[in-house]
C-alpha positions as CSV (number, residue, x, y, z in Angstrom):
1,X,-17.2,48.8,9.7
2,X,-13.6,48.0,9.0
3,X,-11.3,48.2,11.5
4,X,-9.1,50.1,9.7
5,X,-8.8,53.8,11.0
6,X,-9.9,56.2,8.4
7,X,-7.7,59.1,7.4
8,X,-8.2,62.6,9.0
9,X,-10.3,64.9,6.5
10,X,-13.9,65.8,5.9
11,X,-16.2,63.8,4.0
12,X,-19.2,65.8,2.4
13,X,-22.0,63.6,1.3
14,X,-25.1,65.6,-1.0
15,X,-28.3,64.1,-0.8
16,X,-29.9,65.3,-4.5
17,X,-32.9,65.3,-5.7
18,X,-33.5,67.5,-8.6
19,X,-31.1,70.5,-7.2
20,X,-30.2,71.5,-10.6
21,X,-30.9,74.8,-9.9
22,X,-27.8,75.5,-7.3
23,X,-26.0,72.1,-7.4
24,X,-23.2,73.8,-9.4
25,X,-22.7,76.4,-7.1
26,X,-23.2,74.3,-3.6
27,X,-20.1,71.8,-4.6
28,X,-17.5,74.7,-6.3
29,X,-18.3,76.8,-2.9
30,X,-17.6,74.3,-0.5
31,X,-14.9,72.2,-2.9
32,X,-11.5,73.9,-1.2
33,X,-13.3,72.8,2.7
34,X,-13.9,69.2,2.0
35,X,-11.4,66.6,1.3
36,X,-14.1,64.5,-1.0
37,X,-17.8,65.3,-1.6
38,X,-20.1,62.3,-2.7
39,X,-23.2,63.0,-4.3
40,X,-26.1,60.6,-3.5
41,X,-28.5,60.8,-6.2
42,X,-31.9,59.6,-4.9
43,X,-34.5,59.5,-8.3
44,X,-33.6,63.0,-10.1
45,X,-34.9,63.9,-13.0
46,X,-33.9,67.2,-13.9
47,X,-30.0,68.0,-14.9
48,X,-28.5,67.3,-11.3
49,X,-26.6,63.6,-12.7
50,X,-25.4,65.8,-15.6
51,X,-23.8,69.0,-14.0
52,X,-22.1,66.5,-11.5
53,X,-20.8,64.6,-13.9
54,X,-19.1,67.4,-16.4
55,X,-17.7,68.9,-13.0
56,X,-16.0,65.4,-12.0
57,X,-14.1,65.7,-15.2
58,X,-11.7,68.2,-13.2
59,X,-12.8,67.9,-10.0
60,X,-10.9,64.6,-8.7
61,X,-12.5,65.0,-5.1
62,X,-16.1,64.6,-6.4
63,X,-18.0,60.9,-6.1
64,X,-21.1,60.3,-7.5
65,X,-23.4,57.5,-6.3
66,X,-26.7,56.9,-6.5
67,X,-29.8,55.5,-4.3
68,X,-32.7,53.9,-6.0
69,X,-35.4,53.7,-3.1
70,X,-38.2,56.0,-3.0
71,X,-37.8,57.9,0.8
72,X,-41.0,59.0,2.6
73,X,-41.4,63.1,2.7
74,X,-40.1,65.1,5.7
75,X,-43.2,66.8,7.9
76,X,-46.5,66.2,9.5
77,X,-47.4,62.3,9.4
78,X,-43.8,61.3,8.3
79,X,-43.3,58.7,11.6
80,X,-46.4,57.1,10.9
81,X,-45.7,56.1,7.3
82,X,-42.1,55.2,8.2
83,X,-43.5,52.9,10.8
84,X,-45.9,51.1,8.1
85,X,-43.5,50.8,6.0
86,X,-39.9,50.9,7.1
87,X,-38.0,51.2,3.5
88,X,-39.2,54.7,3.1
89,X,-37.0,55.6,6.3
90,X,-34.9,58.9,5.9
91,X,-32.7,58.0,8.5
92,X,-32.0,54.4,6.8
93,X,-31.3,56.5,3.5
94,X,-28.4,58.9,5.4
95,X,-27.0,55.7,7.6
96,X,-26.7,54.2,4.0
97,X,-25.2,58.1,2.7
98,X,-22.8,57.8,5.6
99,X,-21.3,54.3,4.8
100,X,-20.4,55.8,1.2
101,X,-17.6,58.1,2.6
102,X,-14.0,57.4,3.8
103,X,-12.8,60.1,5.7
104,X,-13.2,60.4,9.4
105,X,-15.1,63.5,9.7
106,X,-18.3,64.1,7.7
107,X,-20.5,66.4,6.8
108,X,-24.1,67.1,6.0
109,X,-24.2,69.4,3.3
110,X,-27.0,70.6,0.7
111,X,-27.9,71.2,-2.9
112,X,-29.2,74.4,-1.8
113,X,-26.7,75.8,0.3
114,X,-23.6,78.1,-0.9
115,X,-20.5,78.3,1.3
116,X,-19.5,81.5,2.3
117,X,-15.7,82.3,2.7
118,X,-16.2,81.8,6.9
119,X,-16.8,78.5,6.4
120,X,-13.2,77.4,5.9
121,X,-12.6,78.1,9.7
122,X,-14.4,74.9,10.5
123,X,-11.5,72.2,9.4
124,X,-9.1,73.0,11.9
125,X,-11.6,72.6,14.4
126,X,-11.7,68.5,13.8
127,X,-8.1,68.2,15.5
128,X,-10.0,68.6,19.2
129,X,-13.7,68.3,18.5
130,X,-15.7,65.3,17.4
131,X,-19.3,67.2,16.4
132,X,-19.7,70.7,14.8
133,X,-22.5,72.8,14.7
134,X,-22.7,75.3,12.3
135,X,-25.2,77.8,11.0
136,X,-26.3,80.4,7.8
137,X,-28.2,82.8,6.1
138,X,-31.8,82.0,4.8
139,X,-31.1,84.6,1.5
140,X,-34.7,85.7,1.8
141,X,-34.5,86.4,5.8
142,X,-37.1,83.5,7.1
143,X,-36.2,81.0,9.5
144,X,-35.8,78.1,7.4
145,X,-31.8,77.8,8.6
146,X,-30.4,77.0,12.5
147,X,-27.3,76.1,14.3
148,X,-27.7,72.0,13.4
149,X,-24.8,69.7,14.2
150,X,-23.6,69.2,10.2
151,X,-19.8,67.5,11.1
152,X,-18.9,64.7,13.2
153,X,-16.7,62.0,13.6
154,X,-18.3,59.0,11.8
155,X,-18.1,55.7,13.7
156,X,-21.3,53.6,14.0
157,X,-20.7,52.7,17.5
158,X,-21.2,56.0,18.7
159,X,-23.4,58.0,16.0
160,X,-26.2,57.5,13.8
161,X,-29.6,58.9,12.0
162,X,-32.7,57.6,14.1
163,X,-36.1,58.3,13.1
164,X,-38.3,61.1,14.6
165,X,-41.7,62.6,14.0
166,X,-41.0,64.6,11.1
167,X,-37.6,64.0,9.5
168,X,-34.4,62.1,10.3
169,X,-32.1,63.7,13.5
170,X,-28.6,62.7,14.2
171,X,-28.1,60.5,17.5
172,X,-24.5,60.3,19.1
173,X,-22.5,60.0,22.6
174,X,-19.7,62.1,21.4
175,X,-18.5,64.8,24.2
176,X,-16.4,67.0,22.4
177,X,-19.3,69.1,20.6
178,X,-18.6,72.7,19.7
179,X,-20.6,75.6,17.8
180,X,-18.8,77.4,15.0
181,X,-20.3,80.9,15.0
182,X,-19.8,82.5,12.1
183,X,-22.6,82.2,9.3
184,X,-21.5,79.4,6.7
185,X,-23.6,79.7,3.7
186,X,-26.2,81.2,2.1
187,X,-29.8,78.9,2.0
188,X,-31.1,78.9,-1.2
189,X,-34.1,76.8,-0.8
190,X,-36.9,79.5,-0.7
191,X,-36.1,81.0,-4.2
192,X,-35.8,77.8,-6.2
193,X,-38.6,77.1,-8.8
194,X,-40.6,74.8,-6.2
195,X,-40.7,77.3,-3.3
196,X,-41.0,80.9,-5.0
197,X,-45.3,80.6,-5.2
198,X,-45.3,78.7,-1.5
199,X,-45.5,80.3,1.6
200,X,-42.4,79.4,4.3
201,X,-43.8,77.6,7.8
202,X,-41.5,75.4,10.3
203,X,-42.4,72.0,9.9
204,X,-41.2,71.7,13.4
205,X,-44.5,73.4,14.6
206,X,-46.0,70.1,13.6
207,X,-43.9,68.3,16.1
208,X,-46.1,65.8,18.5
209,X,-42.6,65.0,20.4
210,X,-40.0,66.6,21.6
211,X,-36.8,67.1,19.8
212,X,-34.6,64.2,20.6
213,X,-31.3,64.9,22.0
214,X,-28.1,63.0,21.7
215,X,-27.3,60.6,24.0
216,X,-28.6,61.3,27.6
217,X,-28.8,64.9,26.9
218,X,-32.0,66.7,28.8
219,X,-34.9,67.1,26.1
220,X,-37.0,70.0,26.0
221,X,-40.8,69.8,25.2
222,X,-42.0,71.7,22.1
223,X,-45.8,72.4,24.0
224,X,-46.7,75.3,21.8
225,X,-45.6,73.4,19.1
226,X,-47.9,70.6,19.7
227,X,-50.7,73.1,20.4
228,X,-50.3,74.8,17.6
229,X,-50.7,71.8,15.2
230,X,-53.7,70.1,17.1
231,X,-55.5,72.8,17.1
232,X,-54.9,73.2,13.5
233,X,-55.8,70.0,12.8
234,X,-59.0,69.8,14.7
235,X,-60.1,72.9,13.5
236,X,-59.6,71.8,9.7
237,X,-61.6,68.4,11.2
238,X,-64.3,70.7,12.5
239,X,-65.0,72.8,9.6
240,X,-65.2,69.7,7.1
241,X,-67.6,67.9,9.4
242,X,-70.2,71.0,9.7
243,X,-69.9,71.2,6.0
244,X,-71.0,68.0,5.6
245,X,-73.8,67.8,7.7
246,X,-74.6,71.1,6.3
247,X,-74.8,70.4,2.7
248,X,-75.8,66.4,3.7
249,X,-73.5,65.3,0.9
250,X,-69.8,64.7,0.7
251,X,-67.7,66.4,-1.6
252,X,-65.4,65.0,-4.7
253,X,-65.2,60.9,-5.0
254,X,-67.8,61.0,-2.0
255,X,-64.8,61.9,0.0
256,X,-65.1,64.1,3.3
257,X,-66.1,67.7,2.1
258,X,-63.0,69.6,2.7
259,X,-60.8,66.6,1.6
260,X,-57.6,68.2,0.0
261,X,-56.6,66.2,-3.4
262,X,-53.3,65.9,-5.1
263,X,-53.0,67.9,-8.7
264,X,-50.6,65.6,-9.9
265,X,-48.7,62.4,-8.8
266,X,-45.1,60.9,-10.0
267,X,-44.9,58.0,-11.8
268,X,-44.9,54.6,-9.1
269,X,-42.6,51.8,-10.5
270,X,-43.9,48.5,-9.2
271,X,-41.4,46.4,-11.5
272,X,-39.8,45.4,-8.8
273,X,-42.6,44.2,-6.0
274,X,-43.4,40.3,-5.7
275,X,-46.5,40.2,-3.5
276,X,-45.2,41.9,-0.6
277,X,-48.5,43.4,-0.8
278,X,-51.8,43.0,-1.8
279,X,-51.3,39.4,-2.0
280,X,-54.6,38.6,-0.5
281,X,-56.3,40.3,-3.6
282,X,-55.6,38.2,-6.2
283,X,-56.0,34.7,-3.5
284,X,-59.1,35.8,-3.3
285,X,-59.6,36.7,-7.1
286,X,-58.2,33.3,-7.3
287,X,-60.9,31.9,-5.2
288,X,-63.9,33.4,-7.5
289,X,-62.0,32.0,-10.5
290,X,-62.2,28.6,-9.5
291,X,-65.7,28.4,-7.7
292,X,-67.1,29.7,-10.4
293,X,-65.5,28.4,-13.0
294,X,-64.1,31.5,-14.9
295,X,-62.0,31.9,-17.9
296,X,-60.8,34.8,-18.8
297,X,-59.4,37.6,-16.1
298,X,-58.1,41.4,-16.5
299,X,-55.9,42.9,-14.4
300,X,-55.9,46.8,-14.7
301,X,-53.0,47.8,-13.4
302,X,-51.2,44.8,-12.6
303,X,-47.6,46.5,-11.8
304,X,-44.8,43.8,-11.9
305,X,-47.3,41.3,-12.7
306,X,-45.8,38.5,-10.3
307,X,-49.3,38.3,-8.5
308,X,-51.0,38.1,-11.8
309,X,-49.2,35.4,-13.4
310,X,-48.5,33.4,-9.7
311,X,-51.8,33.3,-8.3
312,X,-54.0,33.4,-11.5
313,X,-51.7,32.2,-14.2
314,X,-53.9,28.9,-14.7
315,X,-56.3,31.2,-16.3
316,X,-56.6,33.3,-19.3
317,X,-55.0,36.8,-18.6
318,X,-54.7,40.1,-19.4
319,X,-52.7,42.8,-17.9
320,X,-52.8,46.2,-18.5
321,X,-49.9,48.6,-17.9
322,X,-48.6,51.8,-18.6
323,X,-46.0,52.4,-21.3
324,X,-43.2,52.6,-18.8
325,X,-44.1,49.3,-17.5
326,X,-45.5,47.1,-20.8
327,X,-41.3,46.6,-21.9
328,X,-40.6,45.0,-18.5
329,X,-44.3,43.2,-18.7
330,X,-43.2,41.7,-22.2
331,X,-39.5,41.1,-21.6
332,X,-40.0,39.4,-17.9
333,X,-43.2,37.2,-19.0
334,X,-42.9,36.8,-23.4
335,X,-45.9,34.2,-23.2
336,X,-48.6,36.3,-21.5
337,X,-50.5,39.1,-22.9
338,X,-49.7,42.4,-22.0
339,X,-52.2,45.2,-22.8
340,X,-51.6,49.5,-22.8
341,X,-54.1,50.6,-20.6
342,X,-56.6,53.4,-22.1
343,X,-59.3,54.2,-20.1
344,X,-60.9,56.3,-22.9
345,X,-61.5,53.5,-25.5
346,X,-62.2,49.5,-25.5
347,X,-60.9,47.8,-27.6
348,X,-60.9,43.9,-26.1
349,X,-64.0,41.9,-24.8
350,X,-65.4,41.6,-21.1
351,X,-63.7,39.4,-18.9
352,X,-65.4,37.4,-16.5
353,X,-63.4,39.0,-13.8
354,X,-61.5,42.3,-13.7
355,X,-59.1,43.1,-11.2
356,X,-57.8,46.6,-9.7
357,X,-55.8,46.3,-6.9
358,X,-54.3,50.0,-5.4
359,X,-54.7,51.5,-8.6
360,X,-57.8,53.7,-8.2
361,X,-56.1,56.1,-5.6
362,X,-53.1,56.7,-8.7
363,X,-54.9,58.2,-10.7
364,X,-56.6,61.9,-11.5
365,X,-59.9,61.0,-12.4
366,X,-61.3,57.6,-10.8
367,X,-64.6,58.5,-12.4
368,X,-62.9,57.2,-15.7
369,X,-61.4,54.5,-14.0
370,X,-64.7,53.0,-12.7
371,X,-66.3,53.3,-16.0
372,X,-63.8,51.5,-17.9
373,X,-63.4,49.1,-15.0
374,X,-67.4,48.8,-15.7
375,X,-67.5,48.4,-19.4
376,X,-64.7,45.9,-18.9
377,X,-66.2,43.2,-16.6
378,X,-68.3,40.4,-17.4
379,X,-68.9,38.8,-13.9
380,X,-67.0,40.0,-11.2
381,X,-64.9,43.3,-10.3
382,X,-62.1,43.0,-7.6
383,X,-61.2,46.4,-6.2
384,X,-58.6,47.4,-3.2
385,X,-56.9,50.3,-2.3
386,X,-55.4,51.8,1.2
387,X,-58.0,53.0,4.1
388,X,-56.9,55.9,5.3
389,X,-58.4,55.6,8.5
390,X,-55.9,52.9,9.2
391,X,-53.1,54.8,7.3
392,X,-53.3,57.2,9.7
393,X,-53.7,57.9,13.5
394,X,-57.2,60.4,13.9
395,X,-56.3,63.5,13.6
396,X,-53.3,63.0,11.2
397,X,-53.0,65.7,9.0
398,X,-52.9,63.1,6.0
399,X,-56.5,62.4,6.9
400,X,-57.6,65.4,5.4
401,X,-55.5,65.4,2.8
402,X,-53.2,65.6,0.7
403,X,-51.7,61.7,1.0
404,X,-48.5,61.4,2.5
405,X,-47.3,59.3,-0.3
406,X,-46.5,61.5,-3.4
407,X,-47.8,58.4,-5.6
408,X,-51.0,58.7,-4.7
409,X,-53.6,61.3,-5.8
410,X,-56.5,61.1,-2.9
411,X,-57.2,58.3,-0.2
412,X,-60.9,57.1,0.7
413,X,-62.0,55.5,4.6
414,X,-64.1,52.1,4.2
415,X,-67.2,54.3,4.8
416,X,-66.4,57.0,1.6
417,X,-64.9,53.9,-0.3
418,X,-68.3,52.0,-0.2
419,X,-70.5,54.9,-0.9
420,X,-68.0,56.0,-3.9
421,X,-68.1,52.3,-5.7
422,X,-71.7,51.7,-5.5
423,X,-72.4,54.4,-7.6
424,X,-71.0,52.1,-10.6
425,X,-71.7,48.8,-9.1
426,X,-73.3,46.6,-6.6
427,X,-71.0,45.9,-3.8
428,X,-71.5,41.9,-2.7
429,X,-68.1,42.2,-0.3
430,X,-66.2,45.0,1.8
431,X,-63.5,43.7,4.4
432,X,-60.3,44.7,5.3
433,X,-58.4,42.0,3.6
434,X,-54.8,43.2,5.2
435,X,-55.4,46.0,8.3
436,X,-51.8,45.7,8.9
437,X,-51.2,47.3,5.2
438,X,-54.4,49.5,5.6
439,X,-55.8,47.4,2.7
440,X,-59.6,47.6,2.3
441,X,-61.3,45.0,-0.5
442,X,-64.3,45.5,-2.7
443,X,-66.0,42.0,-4.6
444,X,-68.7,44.0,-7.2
445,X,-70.9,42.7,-9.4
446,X,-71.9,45.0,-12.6
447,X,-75.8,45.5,-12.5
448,X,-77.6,44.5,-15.1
């Protein structure tokens, strides 16, 4: 941090991500309060970059930046995934939002929310007080809003997002804290496309902590809260173990019978991964090749294809990749071949090996996955994707589904895993190759 002093004012930093919807009205209702507002965009889609940018025309105070990490989802299971894999840390995201303004106050503001005229009385109040809470109107009436510290003087020494069960929550040691009581804005979060068929429930009540307060401040225990979500967990546990005892067969993918699946999954861009993971795959892929003396090797999926063409480039490859991905394939490695992947139709011989590392829990229908996996291989099938009995602590709500990851359509245990590829092929191999990563590894041979 420079040791500048920065100049008195209020820095509003937006977080957006797809807030087309009230983006527009958030910044014009809050423009006179704030001396600059900086939009982060983190991975929109929709018309969010757009609208901001035809309002900066004439709107001097607005910055727009952007952040081009994926960030793990706020709720139930959100500490555990942060832990296994730091980068998709909320509160690294806002530390990194907070470094982007230069004004000495700032403040936490939303896509969704709509200042009302009250809200003006907070900027006088940074002359004497270094945090303000501040509080508004849910427009549909449900308790999705509360008083939450929004301003405070930025300096690192003293304040910062930490990491808590759930979400991100602001840690400081300031002493000057005071609540601004009139309502601020309106909460528009419950009547945007997303929310409007989806019923409203505090993610707090999932809560396995308490609430951290700043500083040294006295923490209260959320008990019911806790209660309340083990008791729905282990009752959702309960009712898919009785079914599958009682039906004696497991339910789609030979995953647990009450297993809750993804509809539909974003697009995961791998272009930029080395072998941060799943390294271990292709050594061991690697290790097949050469003992018994293969030739030609698919990889179905292969991402970035850095593993591919570092650990098995001696051979004759083949990767297949989605359309997004095949430019990148073709511009980063011109002299290897580069397939589109269609699982419907072949169109290129077996291979003696086929690879498919952490693709099979991508995509909707793994049925047509295995078969073209199948129809593919010559000798050898190499298989690995996440176990999410190490993903997740027991009764994790994540281990009934859906995946905390919004990449990734369902997740199998070792057990489900092994009972789901046999049906295609005989399993010679099943380890965890990487428990820290929650990797499990399948070797297969196609049967004759």
């Amino acid at each position: 941090m420079s040791d500048e002093p920065r100049p008195v004012g209020i820095s509003a930093f937006l977080r957006c991500r797809n807030e087309e919807e009230y983006i527009v009205a958030s910044i014009l209702s809050a423009y006179r309060v704030f001396d600059e507002i900086v939009v982060i965009l983190n991975r929109s889609t929709d018309r969010t970059r757009e609208l901001v940018e035809d309002l900066m025309t004439d709107h001097p105070k607005i910055r727009m930046v952007e952040y081009d990490f994926d960030v793990a989802p706020a709720g139930g299971g959100y500490l555990e995934l942060v832990e296994k894999k730091p980068e998709l840390s909320l509160a690294r995201y806002y530390n990194w939002c907070l470094e982007q303004t230069t004004f000495s106050h700032v403040c936490k503001w939303d896509g969704d929310m709509i200042a009302l005229p009250p809200f003006e009385g907070v900027r006088p109040m940074i002359a004497t007080n270094d945090v303000i809470a501040f509080d508004g109107w849910d427009v549909l009436d449900q308790p999705t809003v509360s008083s939450e510290s929004r301003i405070f003087r930025y300096d690192p020494r003293h304040t910062r997002y930490t990491d808590w069960d759930l979400y991100e929550v602001l840690m400081h040691d300031y002493p000057r804290v005071a609540v601004y009581e009139p309502k601020c804005y309106l909460h528009m979060k419950l009547v945007k496309r997303d929310w409007v068929h989806k019923e409203w429930s505090s993610p707090n009540d999932l809560a396995t902590r308490p609430y951290p307060a700043p500083g040294a401040a006295r923490q209260e225990p959320r008990v019911m809260g806790v209660l309340k979500h083990q008791l729905r967990v282990g009752a959702r546990h309960i009712r898919a173990t009785v079914r599958e005892r009682l039906l004696r067969k497991p339910g789609r993918y030979d995953i647990r019978g009450d297993y809750i699946h993804r509809s539909a999954v974003s697009h995961f861009d791998d272009t930029s991964s080395t072998d941060e993971y799943q390294r271990e795959v292709y050594e061991r892929a690697a290790q097949l090749a050469a003992q018994d003396g293969l030739h030609t090797i698919y990889d179905v999926g292969c991402g970035s294809g850095y593993k591919l063409v570092h650990y098995l480039g001696a051979y004759d490859t083949t990767g297949f990749e989605v359309p997004q991905t095949l430019e990148y394939l073709r511009r980063q490695y011109p002299d290897r071949k580069w397939e589109q992947v269609s699982f419907s139709g072949r169109t290129l011989p077996p291979a003696d090996l086929v690879v498919c590392s952490d693709v099979i829990e991508h995509v909707p229908d793994p049925d047509e996955l295995m078969r073209f996996l199948v129809s593919m291989t010559g000798r050898w099938l190499v298989l690995s994707t996440p176990d999410r009995a190490l993903s997740y602590s027991r009764f994790s709500q994540y281990q009934l589904g859906p995946p905390a990851s919004e990449h990734h359509m369902r997740e199998w245990t070792f057990d489900e895993f092994e009972r789901y590829v046999s049906r295609f092929v005989e399993v010679v191999e099943h380890v965890h190759s990487h428990p820290e990563h929650s990797t499990q590894l399948v070797v297969a041979r196609v049967r004759s």
